[in-house]
C-alpha positions as CSV (number, residue, x, y, z in Angstrom):
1,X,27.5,121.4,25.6
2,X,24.8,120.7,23.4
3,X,21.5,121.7,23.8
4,X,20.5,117.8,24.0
5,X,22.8,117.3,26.5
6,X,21.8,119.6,28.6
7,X,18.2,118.7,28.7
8,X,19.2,115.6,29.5
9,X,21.9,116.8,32.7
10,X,18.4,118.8,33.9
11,X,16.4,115.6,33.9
12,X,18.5,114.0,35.4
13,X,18.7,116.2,38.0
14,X,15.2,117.0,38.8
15,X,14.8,112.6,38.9
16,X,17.0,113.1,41.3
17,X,15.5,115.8,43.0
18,X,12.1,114.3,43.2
19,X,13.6,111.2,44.5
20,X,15.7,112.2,47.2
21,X,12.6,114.1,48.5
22,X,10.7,111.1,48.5
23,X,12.9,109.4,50.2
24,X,13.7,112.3,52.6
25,X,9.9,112.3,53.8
26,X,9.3,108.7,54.5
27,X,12.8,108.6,56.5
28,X,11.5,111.1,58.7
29,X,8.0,108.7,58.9
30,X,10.2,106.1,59.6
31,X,12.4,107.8,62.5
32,X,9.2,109.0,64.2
33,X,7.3,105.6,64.4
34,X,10.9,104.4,65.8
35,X,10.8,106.9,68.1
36,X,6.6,106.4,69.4
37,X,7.6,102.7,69.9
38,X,10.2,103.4,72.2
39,X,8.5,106.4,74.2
40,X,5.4,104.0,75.3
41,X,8.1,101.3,77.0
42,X,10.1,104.4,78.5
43,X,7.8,107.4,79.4
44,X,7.4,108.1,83.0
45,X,3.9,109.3,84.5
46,X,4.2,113.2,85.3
47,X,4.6,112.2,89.1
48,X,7.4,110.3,88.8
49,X,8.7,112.3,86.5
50,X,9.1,115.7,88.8
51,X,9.9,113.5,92.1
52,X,12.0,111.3,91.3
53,X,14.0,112.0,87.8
54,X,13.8,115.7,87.1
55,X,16.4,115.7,84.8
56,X,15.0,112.5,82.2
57,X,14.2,112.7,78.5
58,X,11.9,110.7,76.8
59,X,14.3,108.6,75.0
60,X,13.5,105.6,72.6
61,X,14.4,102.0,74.0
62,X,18.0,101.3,74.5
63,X,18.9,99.5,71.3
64,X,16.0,100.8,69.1
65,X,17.3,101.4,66.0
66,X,16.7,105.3,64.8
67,X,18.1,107.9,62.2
68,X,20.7,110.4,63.6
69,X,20.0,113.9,63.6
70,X,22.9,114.3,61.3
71,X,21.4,111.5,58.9
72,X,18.3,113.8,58.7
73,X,20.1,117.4,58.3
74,X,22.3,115.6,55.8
75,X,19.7,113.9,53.7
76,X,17.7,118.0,53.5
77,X,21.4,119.1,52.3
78,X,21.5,116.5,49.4
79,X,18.7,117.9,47.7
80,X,15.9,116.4,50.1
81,X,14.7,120.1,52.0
82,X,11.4,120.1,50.8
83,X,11.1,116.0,51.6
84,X,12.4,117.2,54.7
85,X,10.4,120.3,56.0
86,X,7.0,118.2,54.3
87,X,8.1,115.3,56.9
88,X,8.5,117.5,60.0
89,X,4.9,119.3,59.6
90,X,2.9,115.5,57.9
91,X,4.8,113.5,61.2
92,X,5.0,116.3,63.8
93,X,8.7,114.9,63.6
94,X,11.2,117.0,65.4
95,X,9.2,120.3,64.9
96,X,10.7,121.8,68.4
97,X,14.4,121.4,67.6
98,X,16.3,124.4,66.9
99,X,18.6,122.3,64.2
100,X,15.3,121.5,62.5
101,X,13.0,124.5,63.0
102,X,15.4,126.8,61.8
103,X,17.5,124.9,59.9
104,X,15.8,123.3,57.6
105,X,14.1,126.2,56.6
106,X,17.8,127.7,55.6
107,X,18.8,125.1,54.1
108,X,15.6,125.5,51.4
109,X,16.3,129.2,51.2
110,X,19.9,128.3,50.4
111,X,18.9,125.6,47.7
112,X,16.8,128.0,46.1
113,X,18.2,130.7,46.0
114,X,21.0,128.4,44.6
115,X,18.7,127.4,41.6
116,X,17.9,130.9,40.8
117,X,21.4,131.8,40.6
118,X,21.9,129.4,37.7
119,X,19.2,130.1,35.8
């Protein structure tokens, strides 16, 4: 390829990049106000809670529309990692889930260390 081309190919691609992490981040805004607006209608007091539910999440509202979990993963596995991990620690949005807290954080490793292999 030409040396044109190529420079072109890596604009491109880092467009892209930037892009897909912007995107990424205000997703993960988007899925946590979702999820706040539907916790204040469902949340139980911590008395009723332990006596009469033990075993209820905090869920939002049925029929609330929110992102899937594998919408999320899948949007940091497109590109949009560091959109991603920027939206979990700016929205505090799912920070204690093993699929995010560790994940994510492999899935940038990965990326990277996928970018300096081509180099």
């Amino acid at each position: 390829m030409s040396s044109m081309m190529m420079a072109s190919m890596t604009e491109v691609l880092l467009y892209y990049l930037i892009g897909i992490n912007i995107v990424t981040f205000f997703v993960y805004g988007i899925d946590k106000a979702a999820s706040k607006r539907g916790q204040s209608q469902t949340r139980l007091s911590y008395a009723e809670h332990k006596q009469a539910r033990p075993k209820v999440k905090f869920k939002a509202k049925k029929g609330r529309w929110r992102i899937s979990e594998a919408t999320l993963l899948m949007l940091a596995v497109v590109g949009g990692s560091v959109g991603a991990w920027l939206g979990m620690k700016v929205w505090h949005h799912k920070t204690m889930h093993k699929k995010f807290k560790y994940g994510l954080p492999l899935i940038l490793l990965a990326q990277l260390a996928l970018v300096l292999l081509t180099i």
